[in-house]
C-alpha positions in Angstrom: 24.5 73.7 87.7 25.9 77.4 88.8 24.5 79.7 90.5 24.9 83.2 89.0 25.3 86.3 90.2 23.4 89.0 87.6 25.4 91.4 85.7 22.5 94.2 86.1 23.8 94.8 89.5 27.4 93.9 89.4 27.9 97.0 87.0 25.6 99.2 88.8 27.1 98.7 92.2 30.6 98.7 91.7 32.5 99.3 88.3 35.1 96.7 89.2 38.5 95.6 87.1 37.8 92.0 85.2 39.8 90.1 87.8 38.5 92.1 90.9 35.3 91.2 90.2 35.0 87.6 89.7 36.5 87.4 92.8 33.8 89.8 94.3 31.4 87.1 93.3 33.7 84.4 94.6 33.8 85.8 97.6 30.1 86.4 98.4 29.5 82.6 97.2 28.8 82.7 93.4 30.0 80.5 91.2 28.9 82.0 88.0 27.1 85.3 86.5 25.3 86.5 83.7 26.3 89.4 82.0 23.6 92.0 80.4 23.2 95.2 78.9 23.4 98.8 81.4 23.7 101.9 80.9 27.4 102.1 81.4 29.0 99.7 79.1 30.8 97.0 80.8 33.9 95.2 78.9 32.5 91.8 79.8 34.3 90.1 77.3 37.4 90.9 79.3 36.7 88.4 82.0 37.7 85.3 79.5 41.4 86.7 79.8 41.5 86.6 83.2 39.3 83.3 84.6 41.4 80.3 83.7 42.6 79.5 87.2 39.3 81.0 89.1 36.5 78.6 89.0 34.1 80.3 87.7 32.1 81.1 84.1 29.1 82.5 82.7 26.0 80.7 82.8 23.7 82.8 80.0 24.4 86.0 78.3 21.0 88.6 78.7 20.1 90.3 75.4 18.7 93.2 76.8 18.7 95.0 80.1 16.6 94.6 82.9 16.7 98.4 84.0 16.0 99.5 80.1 13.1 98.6 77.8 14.6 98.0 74.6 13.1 100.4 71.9 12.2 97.9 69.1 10.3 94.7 69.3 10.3 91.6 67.9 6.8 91.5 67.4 7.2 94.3 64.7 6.8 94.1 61.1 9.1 97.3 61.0 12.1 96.8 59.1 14.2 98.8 61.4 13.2 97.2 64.1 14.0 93.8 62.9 17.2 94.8 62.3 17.6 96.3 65.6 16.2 93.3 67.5 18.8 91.2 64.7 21.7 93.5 66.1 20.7 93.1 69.8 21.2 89.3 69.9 24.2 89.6 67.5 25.9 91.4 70.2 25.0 89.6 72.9 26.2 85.8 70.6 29.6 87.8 70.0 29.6 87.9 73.9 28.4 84.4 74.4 30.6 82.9 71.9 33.8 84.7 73.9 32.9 83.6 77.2 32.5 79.9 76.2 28.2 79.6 76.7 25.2 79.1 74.3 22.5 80.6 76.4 21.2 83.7 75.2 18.5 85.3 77.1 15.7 87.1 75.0 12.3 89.2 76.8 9.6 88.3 75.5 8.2 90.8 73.1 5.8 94.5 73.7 3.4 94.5 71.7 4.4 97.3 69.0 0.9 99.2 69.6 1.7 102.8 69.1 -1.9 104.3 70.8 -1.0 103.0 74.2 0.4 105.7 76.6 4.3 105.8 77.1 5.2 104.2 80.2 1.5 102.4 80.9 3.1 98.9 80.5 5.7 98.8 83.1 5.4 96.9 86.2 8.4 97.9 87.5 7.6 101.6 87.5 6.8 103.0 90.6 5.5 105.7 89.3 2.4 103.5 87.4 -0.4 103.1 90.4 -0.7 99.8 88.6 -4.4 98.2 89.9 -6.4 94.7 89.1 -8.5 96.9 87.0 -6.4 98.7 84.8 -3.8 95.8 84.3 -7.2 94.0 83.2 -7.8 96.7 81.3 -5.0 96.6 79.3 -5.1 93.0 78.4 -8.6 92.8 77.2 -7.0 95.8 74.5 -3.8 93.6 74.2 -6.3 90.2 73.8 -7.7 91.9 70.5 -4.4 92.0 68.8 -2.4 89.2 70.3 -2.7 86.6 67.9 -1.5 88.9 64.9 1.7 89.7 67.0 2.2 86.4 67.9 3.0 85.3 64.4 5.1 88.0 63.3 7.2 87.3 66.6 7.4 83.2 65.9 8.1 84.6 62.3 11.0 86.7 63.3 12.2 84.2 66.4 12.4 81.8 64.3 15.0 83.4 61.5 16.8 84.3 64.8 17.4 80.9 65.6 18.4 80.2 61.9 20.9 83.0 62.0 21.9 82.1 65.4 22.3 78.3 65.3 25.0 77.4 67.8 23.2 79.1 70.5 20.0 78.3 72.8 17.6 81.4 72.9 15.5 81.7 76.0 12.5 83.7 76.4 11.9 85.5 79.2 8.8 87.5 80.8 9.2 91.0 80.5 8.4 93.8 82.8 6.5 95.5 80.1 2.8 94.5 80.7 1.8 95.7 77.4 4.0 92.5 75.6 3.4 88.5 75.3 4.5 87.3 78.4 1.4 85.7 80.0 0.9 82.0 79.8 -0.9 81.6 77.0 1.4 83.8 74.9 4.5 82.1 75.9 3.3 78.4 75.3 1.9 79.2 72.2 5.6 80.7 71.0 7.5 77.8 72.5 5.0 75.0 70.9 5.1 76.7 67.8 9.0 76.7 67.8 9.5 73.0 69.3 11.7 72.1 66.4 14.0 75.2 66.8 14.4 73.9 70.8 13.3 77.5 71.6 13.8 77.3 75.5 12.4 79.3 78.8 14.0 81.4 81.3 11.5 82.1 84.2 11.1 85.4 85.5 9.3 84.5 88.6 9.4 88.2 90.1 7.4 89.4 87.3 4.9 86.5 87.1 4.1 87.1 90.8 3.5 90.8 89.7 1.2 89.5 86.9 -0.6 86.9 89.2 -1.3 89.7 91.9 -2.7 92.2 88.9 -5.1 88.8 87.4 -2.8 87.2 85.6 -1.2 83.1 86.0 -0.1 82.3 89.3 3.8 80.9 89.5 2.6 77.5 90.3 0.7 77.5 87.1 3.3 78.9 85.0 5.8 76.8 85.6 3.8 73.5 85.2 2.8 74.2 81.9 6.4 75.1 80.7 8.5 73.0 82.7 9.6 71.3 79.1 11.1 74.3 77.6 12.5 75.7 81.3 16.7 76.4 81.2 16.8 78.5 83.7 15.5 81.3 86.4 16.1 84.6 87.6 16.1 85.0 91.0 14.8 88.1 92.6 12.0 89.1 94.3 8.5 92.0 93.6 6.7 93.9 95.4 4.3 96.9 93.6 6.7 99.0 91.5 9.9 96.8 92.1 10.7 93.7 90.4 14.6 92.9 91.2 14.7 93.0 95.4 16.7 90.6 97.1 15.1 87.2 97.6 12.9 86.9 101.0 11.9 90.5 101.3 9.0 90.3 98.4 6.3 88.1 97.9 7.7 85.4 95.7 7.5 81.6 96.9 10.9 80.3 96.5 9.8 77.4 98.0 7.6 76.7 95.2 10.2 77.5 92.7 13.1 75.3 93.9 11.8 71.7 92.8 11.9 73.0 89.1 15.3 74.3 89.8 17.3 71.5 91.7 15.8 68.0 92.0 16.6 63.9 91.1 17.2 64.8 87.5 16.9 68.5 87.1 20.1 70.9 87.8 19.2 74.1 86.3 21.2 77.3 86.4 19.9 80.5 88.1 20.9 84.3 88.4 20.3 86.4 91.2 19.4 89.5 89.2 19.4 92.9 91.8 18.4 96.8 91.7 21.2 99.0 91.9 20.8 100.4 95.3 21.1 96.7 96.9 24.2 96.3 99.2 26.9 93.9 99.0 25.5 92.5 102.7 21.9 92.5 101.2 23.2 89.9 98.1 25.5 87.8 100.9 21.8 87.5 102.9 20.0 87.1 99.6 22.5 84.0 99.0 22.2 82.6 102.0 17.9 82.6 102.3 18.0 80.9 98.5 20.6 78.4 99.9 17.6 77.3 102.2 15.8 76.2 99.4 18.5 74.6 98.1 19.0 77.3 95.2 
């Protein structure tokens, strides 16, 4: 399978003519990328008129964007935001669907609780002096709640996947602390929607965040959904910064690559980057995953 360069930094870094940058990501060894949401619109669906003889495609279309927490959850019995999750993956499929994949990529929910303080949840804030205590903290106030959100989001996932039939929805951790991305949330939202082949993109920079606050370690995490596993994001975390180039954070790469590329596993993955990475810093970051065999 490809290995993807991320769409949250190629329209960051460089805002780049369709052509001109497929061969950008050609040319620092990519063979695929991912397009997602950013502040600047990007015409992605322009890169289908101009890819026929470049060997190259999209691997996943994101739903949301990495850099943004999207304003209405899933996990919501709001109307409005039901619709506005609805209209979120609409326009992402539209995407998909016109660059030829059926992988849509979907964050795992917040939690729609309206007392918590703006901006407590985010791990990749560096402006939160996030500690074991108060992540802690904010789980045993989550813990109370969870199960209640957890059935209005299978509820609502799975009408998506009704509406939404001829595409493969992933769920993803999020960045937001404050949603249902630990292990136990995940599992229970992928079990419960077996039928509707729900599947699992790993996040692996934001479950080593999660691990070092008291949460599942990556090891564990990726055991216990290996069945519903698609894909991966590759970047790296350290406190406050969840997309660094591969091999300058703490994430074991080594522990991720037998889930990735093995006998009889060839999943995709997508080098997902913060704006202010270089174009020298993603050519290193391609060759330390290429150890691994990523």
């Amino acid at each position: 399978m490809s290995t993807a360069l991320g769409g949250t930094w190629l329209t960051a870094w460089k805002r780049l003519e369709a052509r001109d940058l497929l061969v950008a990501c050609l040319d620092m060894g990519f063979d695929a990328l991912v397009p997602a949401p950013g502040a600047r619109p990007y015409p992605w669906a322009d890169l289908a008129r101009v890819w026929e003889d470049l060997p190259i495609r999209a691997s996943a279309v994101r739903v949301e964007s990495l850099l943004e927490a999207p304003e209405s959850s899933f996990a919501s019995k709001k109307l409005e935001d039901v619709q506005a999750v609805k209209s979120r993956v609409g326009r992402a499929a539209a995407l998909a669907r016109a660059l030829g994949t059926q992988t849509l990529i979907l964050e795992a929910p917040r939690l729609p609780v309206e007392s918590f303080e703006e901006g407590l949840g985010e791990l990749g804030d560096p402006a939160v002096d996030w500690t074991p205590e108060k992540f802690q903290s904010l789980q045993v106030r989550l813990s109370v709640l969870r199960d209640r959100f957890l059935e209005v989001a299978c509820r609502q996932l799975y009408a998506l996947a009704g509406e939404f039939s001829e595409f493969r929805l992933c769920l993803s951790e999020s960045s937001d602390a404050a949603s249902l991305s630990g292990l136990d949330s995940l599992e229970a939202m992928l079990s419960d929607l077996s039928r509707q082949q729900i599947g699992y993109w790993a996040r692996p920079a934001v479950i080593q965040r999660r691990c070092e606050l008291g949460g599942e370690n990556l090891g564990d995490q990726l055991e216990a959904l290996e069945a519903y596993m698609v894909g991966a994001d590759y970047s790296d975390s350290a406190p406050g910064q969840l997309l660094l180039p591969p091999g300058t954070g703490k994430v074991d790469f080594g522990l991720l690559a037998p889930y990735m590329r093995g006998l009889q596993i060839q999943r995709p993955g997508v080098l997902e980057l913060g704006s202010a990475t270089t174009s020298d810093e993603v050519r290193q970051a391609r060759g330390y995953l290429e150890r691994f065999g990523l």
